[in-house]
KOLTOR-472015 format. One record per residue (C-alpha): x negated, y negated, z negated; residue number from 0. Coordinates in pm, whole numbers, always signed. Example, Ala and Ser with C-alpha at 12.3 -4.5 7.8 and 13.67 -1.06 7.14 Angstrom:
# KOLTOR-472015
       c1       c2       c3   seq
    -1230     +450     -780     0
    -1367     +106     -714     1
***
This chain:
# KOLTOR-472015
       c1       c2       c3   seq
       +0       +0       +0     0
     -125     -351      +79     1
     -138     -525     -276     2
     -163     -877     -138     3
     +181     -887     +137     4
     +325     -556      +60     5
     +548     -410     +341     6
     +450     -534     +639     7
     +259     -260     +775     8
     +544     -102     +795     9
     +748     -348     +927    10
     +466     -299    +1244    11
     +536      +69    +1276    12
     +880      +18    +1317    13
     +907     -281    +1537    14
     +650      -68    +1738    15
     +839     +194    +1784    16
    +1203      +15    +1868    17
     +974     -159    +2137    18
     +877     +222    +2277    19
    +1240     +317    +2299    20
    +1324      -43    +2385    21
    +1117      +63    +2775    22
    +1175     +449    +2757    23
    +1536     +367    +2849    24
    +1420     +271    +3147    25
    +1181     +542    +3238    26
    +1254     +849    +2986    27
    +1626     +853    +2986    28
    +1782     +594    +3168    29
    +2081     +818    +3270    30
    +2193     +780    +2883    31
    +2096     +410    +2895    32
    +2483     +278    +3013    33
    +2621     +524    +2807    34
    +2385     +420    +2428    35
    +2494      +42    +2558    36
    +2822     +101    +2543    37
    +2809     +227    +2174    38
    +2575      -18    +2037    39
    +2307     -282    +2194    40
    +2028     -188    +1984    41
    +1785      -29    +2218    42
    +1880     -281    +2484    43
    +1751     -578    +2262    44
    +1488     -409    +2170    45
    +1184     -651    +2327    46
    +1340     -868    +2035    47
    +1043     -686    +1786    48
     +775     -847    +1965    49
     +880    -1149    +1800    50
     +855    -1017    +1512    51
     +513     -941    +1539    52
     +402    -1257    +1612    53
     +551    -1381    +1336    54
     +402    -1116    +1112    55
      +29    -1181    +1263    56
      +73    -1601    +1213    57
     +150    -1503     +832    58
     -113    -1244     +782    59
     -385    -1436    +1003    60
     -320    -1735     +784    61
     -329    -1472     +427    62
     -670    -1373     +551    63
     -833    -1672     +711    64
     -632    -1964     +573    65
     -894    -2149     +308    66
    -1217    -2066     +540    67
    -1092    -2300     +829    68
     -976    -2562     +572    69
    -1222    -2566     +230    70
    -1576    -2625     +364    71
    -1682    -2491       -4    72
    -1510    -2117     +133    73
    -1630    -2116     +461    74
    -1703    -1784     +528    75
    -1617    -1675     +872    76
    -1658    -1981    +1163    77
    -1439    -2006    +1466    78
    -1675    -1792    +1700    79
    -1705    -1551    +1390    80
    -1335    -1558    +1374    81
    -1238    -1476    +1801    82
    -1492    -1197    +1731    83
    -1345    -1028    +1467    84
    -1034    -1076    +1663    85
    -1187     -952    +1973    86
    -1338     -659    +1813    87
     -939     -569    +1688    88
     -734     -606    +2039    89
    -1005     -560    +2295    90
    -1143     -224    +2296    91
     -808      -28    +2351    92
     -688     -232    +2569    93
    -1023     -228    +2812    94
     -959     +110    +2782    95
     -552     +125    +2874    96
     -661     -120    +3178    97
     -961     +136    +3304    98
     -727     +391    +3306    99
     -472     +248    +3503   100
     -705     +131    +3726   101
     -892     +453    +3731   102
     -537     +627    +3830   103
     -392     +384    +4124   104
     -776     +444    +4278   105
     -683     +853    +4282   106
     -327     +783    +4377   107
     -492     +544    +4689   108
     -751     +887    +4764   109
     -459    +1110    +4769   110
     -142     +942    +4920   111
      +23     +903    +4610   112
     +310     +609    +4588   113
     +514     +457    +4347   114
     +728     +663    +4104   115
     +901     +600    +3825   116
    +1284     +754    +3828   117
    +1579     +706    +3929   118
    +1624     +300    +3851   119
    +1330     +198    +3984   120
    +1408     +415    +4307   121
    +1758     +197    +4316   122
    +1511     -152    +4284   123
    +1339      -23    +4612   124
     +986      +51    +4395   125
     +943     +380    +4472   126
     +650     +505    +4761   127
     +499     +182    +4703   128
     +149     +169    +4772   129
     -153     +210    +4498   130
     -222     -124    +4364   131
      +98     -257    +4578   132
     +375     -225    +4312   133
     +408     -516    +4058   134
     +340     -372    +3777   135
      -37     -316    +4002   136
      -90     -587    +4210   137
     -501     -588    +4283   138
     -434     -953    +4249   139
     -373     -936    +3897   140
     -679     -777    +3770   141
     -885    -1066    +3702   142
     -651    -1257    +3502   143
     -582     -909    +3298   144
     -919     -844    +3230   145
     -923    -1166    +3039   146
     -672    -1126    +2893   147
     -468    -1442    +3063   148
     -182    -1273    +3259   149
      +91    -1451    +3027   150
      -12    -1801    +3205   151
      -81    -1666    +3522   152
     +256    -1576    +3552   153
     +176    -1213    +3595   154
     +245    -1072    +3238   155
     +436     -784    +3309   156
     +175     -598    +3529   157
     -117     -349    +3455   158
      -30     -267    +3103   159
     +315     -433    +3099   160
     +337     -426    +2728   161
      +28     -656    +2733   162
     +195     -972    +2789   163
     +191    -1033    +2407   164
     -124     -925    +2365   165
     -218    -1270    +2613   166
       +1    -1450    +2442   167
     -159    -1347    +2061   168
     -495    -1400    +2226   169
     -407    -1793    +2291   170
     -298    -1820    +1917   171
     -643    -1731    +1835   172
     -757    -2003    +2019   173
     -507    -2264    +1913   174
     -603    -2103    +1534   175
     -801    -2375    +1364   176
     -558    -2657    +1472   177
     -246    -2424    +1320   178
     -382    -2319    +1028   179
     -298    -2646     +830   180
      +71    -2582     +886   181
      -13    -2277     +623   182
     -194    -2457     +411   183
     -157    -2803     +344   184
     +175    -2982     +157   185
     +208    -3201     +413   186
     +516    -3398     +632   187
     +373    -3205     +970   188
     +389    -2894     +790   189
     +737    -2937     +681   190
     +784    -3010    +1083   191
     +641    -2676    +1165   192
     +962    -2458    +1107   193
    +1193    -2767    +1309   194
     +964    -2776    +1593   195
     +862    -2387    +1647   196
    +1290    -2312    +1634   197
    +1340    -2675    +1862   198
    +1081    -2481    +2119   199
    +1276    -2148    +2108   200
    +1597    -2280    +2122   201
    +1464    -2469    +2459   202
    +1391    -2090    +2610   203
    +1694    -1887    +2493   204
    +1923    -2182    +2610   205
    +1744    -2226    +2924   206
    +1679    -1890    +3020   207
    +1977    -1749    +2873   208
    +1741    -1523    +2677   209
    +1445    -1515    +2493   210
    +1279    -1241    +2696   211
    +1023    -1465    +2924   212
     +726    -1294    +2942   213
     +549    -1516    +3169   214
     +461    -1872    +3228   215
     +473    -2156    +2953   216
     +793    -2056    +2775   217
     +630    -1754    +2706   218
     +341    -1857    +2574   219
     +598    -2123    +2389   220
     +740    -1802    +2255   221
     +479    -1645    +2087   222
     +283    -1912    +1979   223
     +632    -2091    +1789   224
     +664    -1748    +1620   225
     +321    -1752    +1536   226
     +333    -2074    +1375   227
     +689    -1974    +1190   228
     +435    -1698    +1006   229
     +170    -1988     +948   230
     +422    -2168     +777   231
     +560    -1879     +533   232
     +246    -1793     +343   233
     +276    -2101      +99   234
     +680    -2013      +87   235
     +586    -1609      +19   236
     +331    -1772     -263   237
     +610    -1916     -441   238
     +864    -1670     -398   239
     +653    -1445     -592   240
     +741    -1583     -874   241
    +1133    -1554     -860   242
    +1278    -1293    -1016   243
    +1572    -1263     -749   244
    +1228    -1114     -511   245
    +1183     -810     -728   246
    +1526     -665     -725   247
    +1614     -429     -439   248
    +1928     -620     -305   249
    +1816     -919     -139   250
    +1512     -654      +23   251
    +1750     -409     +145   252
    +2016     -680     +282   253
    +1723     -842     +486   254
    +1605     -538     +634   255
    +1966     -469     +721   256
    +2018     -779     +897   257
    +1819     -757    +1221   258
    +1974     -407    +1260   259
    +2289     -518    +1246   260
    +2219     -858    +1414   261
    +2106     -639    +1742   262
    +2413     -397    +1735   263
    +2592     -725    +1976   264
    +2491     -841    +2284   265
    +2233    -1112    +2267   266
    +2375    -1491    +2333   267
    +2155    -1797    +2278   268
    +2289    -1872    +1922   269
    +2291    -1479    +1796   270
    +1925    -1463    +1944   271
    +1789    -1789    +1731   272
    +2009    -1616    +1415   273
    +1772    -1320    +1490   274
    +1435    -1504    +1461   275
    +1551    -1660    +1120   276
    +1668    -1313     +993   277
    +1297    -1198    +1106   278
    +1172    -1458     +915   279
    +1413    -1404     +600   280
    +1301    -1016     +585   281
     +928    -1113     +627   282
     +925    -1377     +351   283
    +1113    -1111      +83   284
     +882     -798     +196   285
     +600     -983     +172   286
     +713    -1135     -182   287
     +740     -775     -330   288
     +558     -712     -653   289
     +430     -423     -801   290
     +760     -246     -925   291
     +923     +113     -930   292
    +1182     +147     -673   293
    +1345     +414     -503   294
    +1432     +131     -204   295
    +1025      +58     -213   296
     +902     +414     -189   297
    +1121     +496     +112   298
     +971     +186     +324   299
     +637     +170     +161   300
     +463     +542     +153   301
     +202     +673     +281   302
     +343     +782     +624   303
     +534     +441     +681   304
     +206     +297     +630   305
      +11     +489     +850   306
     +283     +435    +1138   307
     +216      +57    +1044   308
     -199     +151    +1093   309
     -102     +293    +1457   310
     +167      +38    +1574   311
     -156     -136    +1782   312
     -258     +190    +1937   313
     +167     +303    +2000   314
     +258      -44    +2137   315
      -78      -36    +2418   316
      -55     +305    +2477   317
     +340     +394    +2563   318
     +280     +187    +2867   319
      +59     +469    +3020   320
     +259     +791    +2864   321
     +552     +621    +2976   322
     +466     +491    +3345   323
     +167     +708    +3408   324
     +326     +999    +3268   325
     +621    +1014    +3491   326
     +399     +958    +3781   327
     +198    +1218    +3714   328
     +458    +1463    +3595   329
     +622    +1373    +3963   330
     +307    +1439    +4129   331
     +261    +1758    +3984   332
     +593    +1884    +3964   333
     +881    +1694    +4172   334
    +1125    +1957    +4125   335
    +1109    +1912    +3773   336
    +1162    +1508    +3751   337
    +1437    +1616    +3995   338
    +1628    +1812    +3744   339
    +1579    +1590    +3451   340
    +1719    +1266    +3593   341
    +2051    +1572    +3649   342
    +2071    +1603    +3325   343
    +2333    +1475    +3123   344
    +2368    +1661    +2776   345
    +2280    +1396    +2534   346
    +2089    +1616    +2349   347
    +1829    +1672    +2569   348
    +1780    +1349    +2575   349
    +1708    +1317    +2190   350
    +1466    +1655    +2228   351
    +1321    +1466    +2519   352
    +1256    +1182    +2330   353
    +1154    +1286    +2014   354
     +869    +1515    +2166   355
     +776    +1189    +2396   356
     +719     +960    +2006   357
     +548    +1314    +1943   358
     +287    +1229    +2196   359
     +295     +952    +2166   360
     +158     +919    +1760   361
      -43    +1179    +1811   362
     -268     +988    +2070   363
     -222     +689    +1890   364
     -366     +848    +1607   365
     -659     +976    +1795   366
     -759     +677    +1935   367
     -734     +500    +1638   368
     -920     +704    +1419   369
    -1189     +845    +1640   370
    -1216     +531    +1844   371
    -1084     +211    +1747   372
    -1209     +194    +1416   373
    -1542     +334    +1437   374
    -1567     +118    +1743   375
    -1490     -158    +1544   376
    -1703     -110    +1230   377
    -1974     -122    +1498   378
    -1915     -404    +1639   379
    -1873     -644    +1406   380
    -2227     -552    +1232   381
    -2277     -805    +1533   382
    -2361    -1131    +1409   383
    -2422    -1157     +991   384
    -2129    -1341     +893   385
    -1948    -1255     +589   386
    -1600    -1168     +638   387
    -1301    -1120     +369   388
    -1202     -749     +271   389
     -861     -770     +415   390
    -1008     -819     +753   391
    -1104     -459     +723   392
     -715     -344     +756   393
     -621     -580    +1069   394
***
């Protein structure tokens, strides 16, 4: 359990996961996908938990590195130290997702291989595309990916399509030392900071009609608002710590109820902005927990929720290429078998389907975090002979 904000790692694992589902409906099981809409909207809104991550990283970001980028006496880690550490985190994995999807539109180009990905995709007019021809490929693409800067390219959604956010959280970093005030300092900006970050998102969902922009400015308007929203809660969690209301189970269980319940309807502008401040209401009274016995607190904070929390990184890079890739290569190998599946229409294959898919899934995640994220990581930042805080070591 993480002492210091309590919870969230969790909250990761889960958000994580919805966002798996949240594309497997396209790929996995979209012959169910009408059918699950029609009983409840929860999968469908289900790119709503990226914004909860960035809110999550702005408030643990500011937790970790908040007095070294504003007490001179505490300065510990500089800004170079700081996108290193950072670097060190997001960038290994994902060089590694992008090689691989390279690596495999290169063998579908030897071999005559085109664009598959079911029976939606087939309606779009995607499928037989050429190797690097599709968009989620376009050759054009892979400069601005390997930097990381697809979001403002307006190509977010292609190579690893789940990497959008990852473009976005990498400009955060950079904008960093000028947000970090808004944590903490008592000051009339940083009083602003909630106004202006809901002001921007109310802009996209009312112009768009939706908050899921993945490209362009509004995106990186998105994540970078959110990201300030979690800036701006550390003081707020600080205080709450001290109210007794925070260490009874009610208020915790109603705000992790909320979103749940919030994402049951069909997204309007309004519902959507209720949704970001029900994020922010479950993030401030998870990460106000105390030490306390509580049946409500074991269930979301064990070992195993916390572990999912550990892989949500390594689940959220890597269902792009056991969703996409996968059902390209199953097709390849065996046609007559994606034939039959998209047939099916016994819900409960669907579950079986999906459940050994999350299987995979966590298992690779697991694997790649373990034997080579972290290790990778420890290496890397011996670069350089900066002193960094502890809690660094869990992000």
């Amino acid at each position: 359990m993480n002492q210091s904000l309590p919870l969230l790692t969790p909250l990761r694992g889960i958000a994580a996961l919805m966002v798996v589902l949240f594309h497997a409906r396209l790929l996995l099981f979209p012959q169910w996908m009408e059918s699950i809409a029609g009983h409840t909207q929860l999968i469908e809104n289900g790119y709503l938990w990226v914004d909860l991550f960035f809110i999550l990283s702005g408030l643990v970001l500011a937790h970790v590195y908040g007095k070294t980028f504003t007490d001179s006496h505490r300065r510990t880690v500089g800004y170079g130290r700081f996108l290193w550490l950072r670097l060190t985190r997001v960038y290994p994995l994902y060089l590694v997702t992008l090689l691989l999807l390279v690596g495999w539109e290169l063998y579908k180009a030897r071999h005559g291989v085109g664009f598959y990905a079911g029976p939606l995709f087939k309606m779009w007019e995607w499928e037989g595309m050429a190797p690097f021809g599709s968009p989620f490929t376009p050759i054009e693409a892979l400069p601005s990916a390997f930097l990381l800067l697809q979001v403002v390219t307006d190509q977010g959604l292609t190579w690893n399509f789940a990497a959008w956010s990852l473009s976005v959280e990498w400009i955060s970093y950079l904008l960093f030392p000028l947000l970090i005030p808004l944590a903490v300092t008592r000051s009339r900006w940083s009083h602003l900071a909630p106004l202006l970050a809901l002001t921007v998102l109310a802009f996209i969902v009312h112009s768009r009609g939706t908050l899921d922009v993945t490209s362009g400015a509004l995106a990186v308007g998105r994540g970078v608002s959110e990201f300030v929203l979690g800036l701006w809660l550390l003081p707020r969690v600080k205080t709450a710590r001290q109210w007794p209301m925070m260490q009874r189970d009610l208020p915790l269980l109603l705000a992790f109820v909320l979103p749940f319940v919030l994402m049951q309807f069909t997204m309007t502008p309004p519902l959507t902005l209720l949704l970001i401040g029900a994020y922010v209401l479950l993030i401030w009274i998870a990460a106000a927990q105390g030490e306390r016995q509580s049946p409500l607190l074991r269930l979301l904070d064990n070992r195993f929720t916390n572990w999912l929390g550990d892989l949500s990184y390594s689940i959220y890079l890597l269902h792009a290429l056991v969703l996409l890739t996968g059902c390209e290569l199953i097709h390849y190998l065996a046609p007559e078998f994606t034939a039959w599946w998209y047939g099916q229409t016994d819900p409960l294959l669907g579950v079986v389907a999906t459940l050994l898919m999350l299987g995979v899934l966590i298992v690779l995640s697991a694997m790649s975090y373990h034997f080579f994220e972290r290790p990778l990581q420890r290496r890397l930042r011996r670069v350089g002979q900066a002193r960094q805080p502890a809690l660094e070591q869990a992000l």
